[in-house]
Structure formats: C-alpha cells, structure tokens
N, C-alpha and C positions, 0 to 999 in steps of 0.2 A: 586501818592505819596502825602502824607501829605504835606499841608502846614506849612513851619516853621517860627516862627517868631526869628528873626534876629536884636541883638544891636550893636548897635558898640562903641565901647570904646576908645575914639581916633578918631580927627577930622582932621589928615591929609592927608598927597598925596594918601594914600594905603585908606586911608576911603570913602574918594571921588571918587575911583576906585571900592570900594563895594559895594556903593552905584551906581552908573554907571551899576554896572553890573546887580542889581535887578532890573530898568530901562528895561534894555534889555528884562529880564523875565516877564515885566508889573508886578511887584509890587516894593514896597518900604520898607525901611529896618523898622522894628517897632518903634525903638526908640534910640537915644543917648546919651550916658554918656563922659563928658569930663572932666578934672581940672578946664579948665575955663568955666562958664556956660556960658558968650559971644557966646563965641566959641559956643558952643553947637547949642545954639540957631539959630546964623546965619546958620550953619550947617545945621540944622533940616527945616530953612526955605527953604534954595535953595533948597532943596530938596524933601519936601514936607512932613515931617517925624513927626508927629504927637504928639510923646512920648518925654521929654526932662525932664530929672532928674536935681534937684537940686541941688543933694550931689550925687557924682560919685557909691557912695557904693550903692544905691539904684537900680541900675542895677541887682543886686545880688539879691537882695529881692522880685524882681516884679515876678509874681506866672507864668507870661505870656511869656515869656524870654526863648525860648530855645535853641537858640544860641549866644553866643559871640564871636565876632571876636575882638580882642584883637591889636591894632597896637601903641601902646605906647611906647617910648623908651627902650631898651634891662634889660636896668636895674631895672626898674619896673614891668616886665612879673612877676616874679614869686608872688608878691606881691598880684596883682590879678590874677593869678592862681590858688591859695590859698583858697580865697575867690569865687572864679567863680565857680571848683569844689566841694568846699562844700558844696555851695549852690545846689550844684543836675544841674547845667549849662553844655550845651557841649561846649567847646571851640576851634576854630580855633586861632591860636597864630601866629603876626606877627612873621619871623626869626631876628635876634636870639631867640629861642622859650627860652630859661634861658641864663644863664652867664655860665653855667657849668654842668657838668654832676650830680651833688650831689643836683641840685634842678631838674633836670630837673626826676631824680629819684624821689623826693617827691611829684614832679605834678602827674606823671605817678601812682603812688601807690594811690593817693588822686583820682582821675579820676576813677582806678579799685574799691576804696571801694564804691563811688559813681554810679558804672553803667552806666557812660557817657564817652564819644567821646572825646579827645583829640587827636590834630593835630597840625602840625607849616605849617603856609601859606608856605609852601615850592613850586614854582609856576613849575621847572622840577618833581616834581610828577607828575602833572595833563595837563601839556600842550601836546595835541595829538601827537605832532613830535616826543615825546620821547618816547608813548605808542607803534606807529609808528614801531618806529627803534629796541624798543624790539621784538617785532613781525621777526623783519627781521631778527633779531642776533638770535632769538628763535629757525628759521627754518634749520638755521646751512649753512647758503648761503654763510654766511661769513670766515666761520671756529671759528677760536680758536683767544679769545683774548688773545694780545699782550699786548699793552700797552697804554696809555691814557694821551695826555698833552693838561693842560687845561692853559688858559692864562685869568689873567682879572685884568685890570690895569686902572685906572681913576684920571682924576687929579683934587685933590679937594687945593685948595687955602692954605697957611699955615695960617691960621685963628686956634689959638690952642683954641680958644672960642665954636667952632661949633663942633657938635656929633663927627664929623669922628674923630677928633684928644683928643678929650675932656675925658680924664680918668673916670670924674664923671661921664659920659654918656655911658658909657662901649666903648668907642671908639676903633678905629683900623681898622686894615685890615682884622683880620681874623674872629669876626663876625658881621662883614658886608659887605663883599663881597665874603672873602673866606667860608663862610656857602654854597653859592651857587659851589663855583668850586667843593669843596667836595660833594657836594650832588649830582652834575655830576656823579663824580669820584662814589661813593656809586651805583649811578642807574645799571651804565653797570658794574659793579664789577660782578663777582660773589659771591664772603661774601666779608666780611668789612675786609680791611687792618688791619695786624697785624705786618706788618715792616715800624718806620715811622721818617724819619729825618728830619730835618729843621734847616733852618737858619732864622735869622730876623733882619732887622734893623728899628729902632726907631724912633721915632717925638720925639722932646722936650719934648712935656708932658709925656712921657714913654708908649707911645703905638707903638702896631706894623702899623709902617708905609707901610713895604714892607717886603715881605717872599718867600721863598720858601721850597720847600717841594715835598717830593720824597716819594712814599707810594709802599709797597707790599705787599699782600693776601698768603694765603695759596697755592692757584693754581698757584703763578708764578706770576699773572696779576701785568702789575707796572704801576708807574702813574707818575705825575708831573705835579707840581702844583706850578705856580708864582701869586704873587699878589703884589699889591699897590696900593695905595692912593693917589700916589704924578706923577704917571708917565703914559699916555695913552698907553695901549695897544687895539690890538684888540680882544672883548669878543668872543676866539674860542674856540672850542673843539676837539680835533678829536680822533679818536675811529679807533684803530690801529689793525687788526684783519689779520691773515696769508694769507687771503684770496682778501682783499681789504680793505680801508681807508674810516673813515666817518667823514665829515667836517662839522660844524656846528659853523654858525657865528650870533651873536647878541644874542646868549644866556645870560639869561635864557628862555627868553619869545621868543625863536625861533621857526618857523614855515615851517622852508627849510632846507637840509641836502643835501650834495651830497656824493655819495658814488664813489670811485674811486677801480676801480678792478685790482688784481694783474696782472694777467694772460695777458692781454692786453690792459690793461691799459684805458679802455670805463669807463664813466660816467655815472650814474644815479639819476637824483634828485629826492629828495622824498620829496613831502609839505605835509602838514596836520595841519588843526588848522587854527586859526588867531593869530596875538601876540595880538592887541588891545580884546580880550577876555579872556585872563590872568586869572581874576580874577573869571570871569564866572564858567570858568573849577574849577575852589577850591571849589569856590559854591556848585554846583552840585557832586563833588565828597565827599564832607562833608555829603551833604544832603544825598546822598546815602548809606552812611555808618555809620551816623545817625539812619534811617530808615530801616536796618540789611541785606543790598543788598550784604553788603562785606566788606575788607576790603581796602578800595582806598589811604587812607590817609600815609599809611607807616610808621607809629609813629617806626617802630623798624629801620627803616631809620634814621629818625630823630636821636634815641639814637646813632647808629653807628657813623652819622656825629658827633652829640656835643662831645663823649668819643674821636674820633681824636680829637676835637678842645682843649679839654679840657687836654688832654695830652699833647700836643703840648706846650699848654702856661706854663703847669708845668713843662716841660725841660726848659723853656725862663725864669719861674720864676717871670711871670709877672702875676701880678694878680692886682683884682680893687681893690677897697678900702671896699668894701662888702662882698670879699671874703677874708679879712686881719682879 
C-alpha cells in the first residue's frame, strides 16, 4: 500500500492519540496545523513531526498533504471542510463531523466534485468487536433483531464555560456523546430509523443536557437511547435478537461482548481488537479506502446518524447560534 502522508489539524486528546497510533505503524504524522502555533510547535516536537505551519490555512496548500485528520471543535469542522476538500485533501473528521445535516451535505457534495475520501472518526466503524459481531448476526445464529438499548451517561461539572455545556461551542449531549450511541444504534440496524421521539432536558446555557430517545426502522427493529452530561451511567449496549442477547460494556472503543442465548440460557464471550488501538483501526481503514480497497468508512452511516441528530433538535427547536 502506498504511503500516506498525514496532518493534523488540531493538537489535542484525539491528536496525540493519532499521532500514538503512526508510532505503533513506525512512522510519523507529516505535519501540524493548529490556532495557536505554540501549541503546534510543542506538539510537533514531542513527537518528532517535522512540518509546522505558521498560518493553519497553509495545511490546505501544501502539494504534499494527502490526508487530514481534522479534531477541532464541532463548530469549526465545516469551516475546514470547505477548505480541506477543495483543495483536492482526503479528510477524516473528528465527530461531530458538522453541526447538521445541511452542511454535512455541502462537505459530502464538495468531497464527490473533488475525487477524495471523506470520513467522520467514527471509532464503532472500525473497532474489530463490532466487525466481529456483524459477522455473527450475518450468519443468522442469532435470529431476528429485536430491539437495541443503548445507555451512556457522564458526569461532567456544571462549569457552563467548558464545551460540554458551552452553546458557542456546539455543546450538549447529543453531539457529543449521543453521535456515538446512534452510530451503535445505525451499525446493527438494518436501515436507518424512520420513527423517532425524544425528549430533552437542558443546562442553563440551553443545550441538551439529558435525552432520551426511542427510534424505529422499517423492519420493526426499535431502539432506545438515554444520554447525559450531568449523571454517570454505564457505557452499555446490548443487541436484543429472538434468539439471544449481546452485551457490550465500555463502548465505544469496546473489545469484549457477551452474548447470552435464549434457548438455555449459556454464555459466550467474543473479544476481538484492543480498545488502546482505537485510533490505529480508523487509520488503516481510511488508508484503505483511500487507496480503492473499498469502502470502510460508512460516510452513508454517518449521514443517517447526523439526519436523526439533526431532526431531533429541530423537534427541540434548539439550535446554535451558526445555524440562526
């Protein structure tokens, strides 16, 4: 496979996680673009990265560039999306990959006139446990889904200054945690939910604090789905099928599953993967599909998830200040 050269846009938790994982592959990412060039710099040194722009837009320009991986706050993605795609760049995009479905349509259109790869880090894409578990459900071991409840709840401080709660920052529950429980919910569907209620309650600053949300498909399949900001649950999943139950805890970056059978009730674990590899798997399944192996990435996933997200807040009525 070609070698590709890799910037990153964005110098924190998720970058130093990207940078980790070309580590693992023995190389290093090409170069770094950030707001602050500080940042940059210190960045590029711990890590040995060579390339360090002055002015963030110059990432777009450089002829040598052929991937961007994008981890910048939610409100900013489409910003350089814009710019990433026209410049002829393939891009991986931290989630929330837009604010909304109406940009995430302009990247997506901007991507096909350009010939390049567009992706949202979505980490249950590519983590083997879930490739795993399709294989299993594929083979009809399990029967017929039922139904899917997904929980994921964390408590973050009432600090209404910081992302989670922070309007200006696209804050909330639902794309920053709930991106993941849907994208659950999307994998083992069989198509994308077209029956979908919710409720929500708010933070001061007017974001969703806490949700819930009930979804149903064409075939029947239902789901349920709680989130929050403010209250710890535990990150489960489980995957309700006529035939037996599949448990999955610590998702998304889960690596163990147990399945539980109807009929008498036996257990079966299924591992596959490491969680500390995360990022590795996006890698590689970028690069693959980059390179015209296939397609890994699920961008038509991605739309399914943001068109729920995005409806959703348009029954709530809530919207940022960029989509007023």
């Amino acid at each position: 496979m070609k070698k590709y050269n890799w910037a990153t846009l964005g110098c924190g938790v998720i970058a130093n996680e990207l940078a980790q994982a070309m580590e693992i592959r023995g190389q290093k990412l090409y170069s770094v673009a950030n707001r602050t060039y500080k940042k940059a710099v210190e960045f590029a040194d711990k890590y040995g990265i060579e390339k360090v722009y002055n002015n963030i837009d110059e990432v777009f320009e450089d002829e040598n560039v052929d991937i961007i991986y994008i981890s910048t706050p939610h409100n900013t993605h489409i910003s350089y999306l814009r710019k990433a795609l026209a410049a002829g760049k393939h891009v991986l995009c931290e989630k929330s990959i837009t604010l909304n479905s109406e940009e995430l349509a302009e990247a997506v259109a901007l991507a096909k006139k350009n010939n390049v790869i567009l992706a949202e880090a979505m980490t249950i894409y590519h983590m083997p446990i879930y490739k795993t578990l399709n294989e299993k459900i594929q083979s009809g071991e399990l029967g017929k889904l039922g139904l899917i409840q997904m929980n994921f709840g964390s408590y973050k401080e009432y600090d209404m200054t910081n992302r989670f709660f922070n309007r200006n920052l696209a804050g909330g529950a639902m794309l920053d945690i709930g991106v993941y429980a849907l994208s659950f919910v999307r994998w083992f569907m069989s198509s994308c939910p077209d029956e979908v209620l919710s409720q929500v309650k708010y933070a001061e600053t007017g974001v969703d604090e806490q949700a819930g949300i009930l979804l149903k498909n064409k075939e029947e399949e239902m789901a349920t789905v709680i989130l929050s900001l403010h209250c710890k649950q535990p990150k489960r999943g489980t995957i309700a099928f006529d035939k037996g139950y599949v448990e999955i805890y610590e998702y998304p970056r889960g690596q163990e599953a147990v399945i539980t059978y109807t009929e008498d009730g036996h257990t079966e674990k299924i591992t596959s993967g490491e969680t500390k590899n995360a990022l590795l798997y996006e890698v590689e399944d970028m690069e693959k599909t980059v390179s015209g192996e296939g397609d890994f990435m699920k961008l038509s996933y991605t739309e399914d998830v943001m068109k729920i997200m995005t409806d959703i807040r348009k029954q709530w009525n809530m919207k940022y200040p960029e989509e007023e």
